[in-house]
C-alpha positions in Angstrom: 117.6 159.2 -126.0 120.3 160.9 -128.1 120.1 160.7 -131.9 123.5 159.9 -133.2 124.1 163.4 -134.7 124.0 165.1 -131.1 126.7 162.0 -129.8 128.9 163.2 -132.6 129.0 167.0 -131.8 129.4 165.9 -128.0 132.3 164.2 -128.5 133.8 166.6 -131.6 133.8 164.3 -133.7 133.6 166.9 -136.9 136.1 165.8 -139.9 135.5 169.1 -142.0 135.8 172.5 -141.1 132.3 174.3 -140.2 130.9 178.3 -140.5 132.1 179.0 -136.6 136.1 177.5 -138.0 137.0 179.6 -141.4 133.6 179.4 -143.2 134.2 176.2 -145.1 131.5 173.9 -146.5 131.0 171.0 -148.5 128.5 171.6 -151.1 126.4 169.0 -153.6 123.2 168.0 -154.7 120.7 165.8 -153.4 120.3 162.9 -155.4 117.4 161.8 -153.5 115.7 161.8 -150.1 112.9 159.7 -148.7 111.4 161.6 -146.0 109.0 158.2 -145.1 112.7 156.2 -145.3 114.1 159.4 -143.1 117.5 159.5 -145.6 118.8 160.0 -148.9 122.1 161.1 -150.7 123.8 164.2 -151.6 125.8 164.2 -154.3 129.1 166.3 -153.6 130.5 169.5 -156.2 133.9 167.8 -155.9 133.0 164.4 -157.7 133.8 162.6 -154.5 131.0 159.9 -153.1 127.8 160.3 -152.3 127.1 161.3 -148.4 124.5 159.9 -146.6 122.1 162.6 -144.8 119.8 161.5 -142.4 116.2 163.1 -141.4 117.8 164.3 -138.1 120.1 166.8 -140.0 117.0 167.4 -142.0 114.8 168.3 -139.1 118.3 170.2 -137.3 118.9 172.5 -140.2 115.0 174.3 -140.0 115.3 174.1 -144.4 112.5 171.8 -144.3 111.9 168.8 -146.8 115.0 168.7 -149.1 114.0 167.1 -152.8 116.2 165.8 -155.8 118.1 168.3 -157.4 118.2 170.7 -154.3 121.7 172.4 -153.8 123.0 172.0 -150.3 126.0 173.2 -148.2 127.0 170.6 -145.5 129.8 169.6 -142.9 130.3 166.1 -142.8 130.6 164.3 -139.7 132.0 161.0 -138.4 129.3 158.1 -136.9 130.5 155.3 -135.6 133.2 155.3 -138.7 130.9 156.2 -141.2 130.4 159.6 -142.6 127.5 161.7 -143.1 125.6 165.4 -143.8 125.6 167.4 -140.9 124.2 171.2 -140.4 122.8 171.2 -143.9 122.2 174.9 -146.0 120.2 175.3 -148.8 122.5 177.1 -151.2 120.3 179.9 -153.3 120.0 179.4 -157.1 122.5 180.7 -159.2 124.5 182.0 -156.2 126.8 180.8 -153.8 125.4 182.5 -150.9 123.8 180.3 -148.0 120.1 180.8 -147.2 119.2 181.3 -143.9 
């Protein structure tokens, strides 16, 4: 069965621009995730809502458990008209450089 992140990159479904394009991410904070739920909320730098990220981008990203207050780098992607986190960074303290 395919989890509804893989659907979306089969069919290129990506609305922003990703590290392979020109390098550009989304960034934010996570306002909360529920790993027993299996989603939470980032809170995007640029004011605009929050995005929804599911455990599958979670588990994808190999950055382990994200917690409340964590900075992230993200693309979003499309889902059935809904958008949400997709191949999640953990953005360093005090720096803008991506962890790997």
């Amino acid at each position: 069965m395919l989890h509804h992140l893989d659907i979306a990159r089969q069919l290129n479904i990506m609305r922003c621009t990703n590290q392979e394009t020109d390098g550009t991410m989304a960034s934010g904070t996570v306002k909360w995730f529920n790993p027993t739920k299996g989603y939470g909320f980032i809170l995007p730098d640029d004011g605009s809502y929050e995005v929804y990220v599911g455990m599958d981008a979670v588990d994808e990203s190999g950055i382990g458990l994200i917690t409340g207050g964590q900075k992230i780098a993200y693309d979003l992607a499309d889902y059935d008209g809904k958008s949400q986190a997709a191949n999640l960074r953990q953005i360093q303290e005090n720096s803008s450089v991506f962890a790997a």
